[in-house]
C-alpha positions in Angstrom: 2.7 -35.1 -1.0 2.6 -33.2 -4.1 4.6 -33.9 -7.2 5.4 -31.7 -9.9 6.4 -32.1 -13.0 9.8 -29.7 -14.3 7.2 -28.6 -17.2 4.6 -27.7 -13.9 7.3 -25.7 -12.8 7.9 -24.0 -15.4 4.4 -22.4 -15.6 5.3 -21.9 -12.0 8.3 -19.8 -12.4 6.2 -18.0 -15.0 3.1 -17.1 -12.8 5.1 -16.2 -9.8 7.9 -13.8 -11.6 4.5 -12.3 -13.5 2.3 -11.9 -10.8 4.8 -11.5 -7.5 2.5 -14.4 -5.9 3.4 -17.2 -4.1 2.0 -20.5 -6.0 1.6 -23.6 -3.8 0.7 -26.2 -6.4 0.1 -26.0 -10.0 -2.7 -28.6 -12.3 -2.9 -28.4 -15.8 -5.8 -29.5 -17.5 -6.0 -29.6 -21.7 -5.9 -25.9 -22.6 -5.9 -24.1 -19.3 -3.4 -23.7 -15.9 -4.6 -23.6 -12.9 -2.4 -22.3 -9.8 -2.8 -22.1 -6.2 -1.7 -19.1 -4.7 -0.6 -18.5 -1.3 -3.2 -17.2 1.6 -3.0 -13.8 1.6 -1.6 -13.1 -2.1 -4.4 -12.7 -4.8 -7.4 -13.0 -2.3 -9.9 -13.1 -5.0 -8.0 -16.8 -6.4 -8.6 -18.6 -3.2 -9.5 -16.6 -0.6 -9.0 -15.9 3.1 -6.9 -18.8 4.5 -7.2 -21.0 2.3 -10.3 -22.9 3.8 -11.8 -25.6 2.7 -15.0 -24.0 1.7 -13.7 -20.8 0.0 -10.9 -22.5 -1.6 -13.8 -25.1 -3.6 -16.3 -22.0 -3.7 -13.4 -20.4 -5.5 -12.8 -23.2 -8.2 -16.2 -23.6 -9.2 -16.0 -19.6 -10.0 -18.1 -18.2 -12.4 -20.9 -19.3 -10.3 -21.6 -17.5 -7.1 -21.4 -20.3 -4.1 -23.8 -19.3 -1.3 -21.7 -22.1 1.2 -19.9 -25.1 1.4 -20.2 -27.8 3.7 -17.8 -31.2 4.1 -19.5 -34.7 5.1 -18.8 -37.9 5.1 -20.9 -40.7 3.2 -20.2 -44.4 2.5 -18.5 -44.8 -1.1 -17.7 -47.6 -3.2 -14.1 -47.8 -1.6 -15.6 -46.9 1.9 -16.3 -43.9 3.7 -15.3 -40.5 1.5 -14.9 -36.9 2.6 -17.9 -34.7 0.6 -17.9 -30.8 0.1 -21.4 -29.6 -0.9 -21.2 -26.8 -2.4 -24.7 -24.5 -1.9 -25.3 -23.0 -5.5 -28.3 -21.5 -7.5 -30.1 -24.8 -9.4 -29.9 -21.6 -12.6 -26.1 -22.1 -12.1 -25.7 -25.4 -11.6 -24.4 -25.4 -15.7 -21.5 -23.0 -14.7 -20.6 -24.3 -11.6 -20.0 -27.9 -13.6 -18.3 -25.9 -16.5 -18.4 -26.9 -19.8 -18.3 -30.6 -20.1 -18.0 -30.8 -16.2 -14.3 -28.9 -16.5 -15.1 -26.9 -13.4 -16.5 -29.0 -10.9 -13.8 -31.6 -11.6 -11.1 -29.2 -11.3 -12.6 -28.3 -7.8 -12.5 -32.4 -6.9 -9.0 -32.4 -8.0 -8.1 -29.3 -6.3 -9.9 -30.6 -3.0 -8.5 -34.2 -3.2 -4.9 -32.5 -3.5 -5.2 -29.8 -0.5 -7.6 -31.1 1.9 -8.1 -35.0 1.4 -12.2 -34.2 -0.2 -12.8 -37.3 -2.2 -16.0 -35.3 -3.8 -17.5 -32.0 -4.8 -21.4 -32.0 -4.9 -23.8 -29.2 -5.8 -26.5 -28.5 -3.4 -29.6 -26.3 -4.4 -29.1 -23.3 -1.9 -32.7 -22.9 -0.2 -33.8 -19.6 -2.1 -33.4 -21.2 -5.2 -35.6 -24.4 -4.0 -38.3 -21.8 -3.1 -38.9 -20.4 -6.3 -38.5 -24.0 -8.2 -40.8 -25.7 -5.7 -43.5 -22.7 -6.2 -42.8 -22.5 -9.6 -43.4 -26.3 -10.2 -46.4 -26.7 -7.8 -47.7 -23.3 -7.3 -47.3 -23.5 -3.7 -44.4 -21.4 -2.3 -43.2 -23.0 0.9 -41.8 -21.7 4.0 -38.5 -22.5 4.0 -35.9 -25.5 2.3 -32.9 -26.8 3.6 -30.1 -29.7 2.5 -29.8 -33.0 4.0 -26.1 -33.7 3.4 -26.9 -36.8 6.4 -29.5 -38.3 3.9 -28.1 -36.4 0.4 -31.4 -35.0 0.1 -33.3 -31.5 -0.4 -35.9 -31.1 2.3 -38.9 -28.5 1.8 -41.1 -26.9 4.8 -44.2 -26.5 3.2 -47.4 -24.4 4.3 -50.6 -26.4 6.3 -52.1 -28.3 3.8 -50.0 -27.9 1.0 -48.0 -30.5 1.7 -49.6 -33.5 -0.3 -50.0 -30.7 -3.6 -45.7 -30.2 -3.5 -45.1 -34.2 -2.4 -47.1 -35.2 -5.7 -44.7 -33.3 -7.6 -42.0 -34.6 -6.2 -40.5 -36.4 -9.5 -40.2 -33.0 -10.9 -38.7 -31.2 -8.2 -36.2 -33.9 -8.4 -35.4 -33.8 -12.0 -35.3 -30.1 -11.0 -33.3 -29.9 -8.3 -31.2 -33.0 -9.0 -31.7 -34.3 -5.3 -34.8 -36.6 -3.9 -37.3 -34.2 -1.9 -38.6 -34.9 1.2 -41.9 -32.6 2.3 -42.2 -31.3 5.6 -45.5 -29.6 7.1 -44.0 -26.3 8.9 -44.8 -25.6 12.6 -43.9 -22.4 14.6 -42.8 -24.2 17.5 -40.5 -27.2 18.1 -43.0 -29.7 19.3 -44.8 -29.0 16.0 -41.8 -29.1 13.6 -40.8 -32.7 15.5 -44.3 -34.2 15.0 -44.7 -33.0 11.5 -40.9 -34.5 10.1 -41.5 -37.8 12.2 -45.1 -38.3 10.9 -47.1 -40.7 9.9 -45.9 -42.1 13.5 -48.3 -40.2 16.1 -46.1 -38.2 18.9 -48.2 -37.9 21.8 -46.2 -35.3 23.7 -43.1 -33.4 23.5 -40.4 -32.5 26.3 -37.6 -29.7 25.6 -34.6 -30.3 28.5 -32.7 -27.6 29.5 -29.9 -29.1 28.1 -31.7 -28.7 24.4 -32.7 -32.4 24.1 -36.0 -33.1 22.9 -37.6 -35.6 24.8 -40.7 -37.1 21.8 -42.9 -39.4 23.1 -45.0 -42.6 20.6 -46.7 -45.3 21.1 -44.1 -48.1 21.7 -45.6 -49.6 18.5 -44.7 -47.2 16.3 -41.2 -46.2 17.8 -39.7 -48.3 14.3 -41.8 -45.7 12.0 -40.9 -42.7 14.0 -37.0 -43.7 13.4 -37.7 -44.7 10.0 -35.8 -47.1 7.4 -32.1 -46.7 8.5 -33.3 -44.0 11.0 -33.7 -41.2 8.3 -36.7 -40.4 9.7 -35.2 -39.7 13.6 -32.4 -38.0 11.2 -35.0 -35.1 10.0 -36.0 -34.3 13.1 -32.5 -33.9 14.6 -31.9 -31.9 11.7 -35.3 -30.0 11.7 -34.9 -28.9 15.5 -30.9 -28.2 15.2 -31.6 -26.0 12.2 -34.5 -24.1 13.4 -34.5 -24.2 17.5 -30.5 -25.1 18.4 -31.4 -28.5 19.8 -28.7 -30.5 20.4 -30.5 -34.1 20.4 -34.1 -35.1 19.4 -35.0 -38.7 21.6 -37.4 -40.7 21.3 -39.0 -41.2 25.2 
């Protein structure tokens, strides 16, 4: 429940008789008001319905937010609701605001409407493009976020991908994320093998269903899942992103 204060009202009262909007909750914040209008009334302050994703998109305005996705992830207190926001790594500064005033404003905003514990800022993939080729001089095919894993996730040409993965401590200072490289492939098969390597996939079966079928050695079944299965994690990711499958097994 919301509870404001007579001198939040006030500024209520104020906004609403100036504007002729509807203001559902009110934060103040040293030298600035922040209101939250009504879906419908003064689109451009929280836009259409009030959603989750435009309504944070919309408090971390200046900067332009490509999307918004909400997660969950373990916390210190237990498991917390995440929005991550997809934003330019050039406007990652005014997206936080000056001394992080935006991006908390957003949390606060969140936590208040829609029970999100935390606002992230993702890199949106164009924008890890051009910092991946300009820190490596290798442009790769494609990046994408791991909000699973919190981590950025770069398809990179045929042989290119040791030249970007030795970079990788400056892509994350860049980026503010870990990277994880991935060699591209045009075909599912290929894309699977590639994000659960170095374990050797022997053969690859797509159901009709869109499950992926991936077939090891039963030695290496541990390496193709990976440490906490983030490496099984990838490849569900890898093939839901880029092929619409709804499972990736291993046979």
């Amino acid at each position: 429940m919301i509870r404001l204060s007579d001198e939040d009202r006030q500024f209520i009262g104020f906004f609403e008789e100036e504007s002729r909007a509807t203001v559902r909750d009110c934060v103040r914040d040293d030298d600035r008001v922040v209101f939250v209008v009504a879906a419908g009334e003064m689109a451009d302050a929280i836009g259409p319905q009030g959603r989750t994703a435009t309504f944070v998109a919309n408090a971390l305005r200046p900067a332009p937010v490509y999307d918004v996705s909400v997660g969950e992830r373990e916390g210190d207190d237990g498991t917390e609701a995440v929005a991550y926001a997809e934003v330019n790594a050039a406007d990652f500064g005014a997206a936080i605001g000056r001394d992080g005033r935006n991006i908390e404003m957003a949390e606060r905003l969140a936590d208040r409407h829609f029970d999100v514990d935390a606002v992230e800022l993702v890199p949106e993939p164009e924008s890890v493009v051009e910092t991946v080729a300009e820190e490596t001089g290798t442009e790769p095919v494609d990046a994408l976020f791991d909000a699973d894993d919190e981590r950025v996730v770069v398809l990179a040409p045929t042989g290119s991908q040791e030249a970007i993965a030795a970079d990788g401590g400056a892509l994350r200072a860049a980026l503010g994320w870990p990277v994880v490289v991935v060699g591209y492939a045009s075909d599912a098969p290929g894309l699977l093998a590639n994000a659960l390597a170095p374990a050797d996939v022997t053969n690859v079966t797509v159901s009709d269903s869109g499950v992926a079928y991936v077939e090891v050695p039963e030695d290496e079944r541990g390496l193709a899942i990976g440490t906490g299965g983030k490496r099984i994690r990838l490849a569900r990711l890898l093939g839901a992103a880029y092929y619409g499958l709804d499972d990736v097994e291993l046979a």
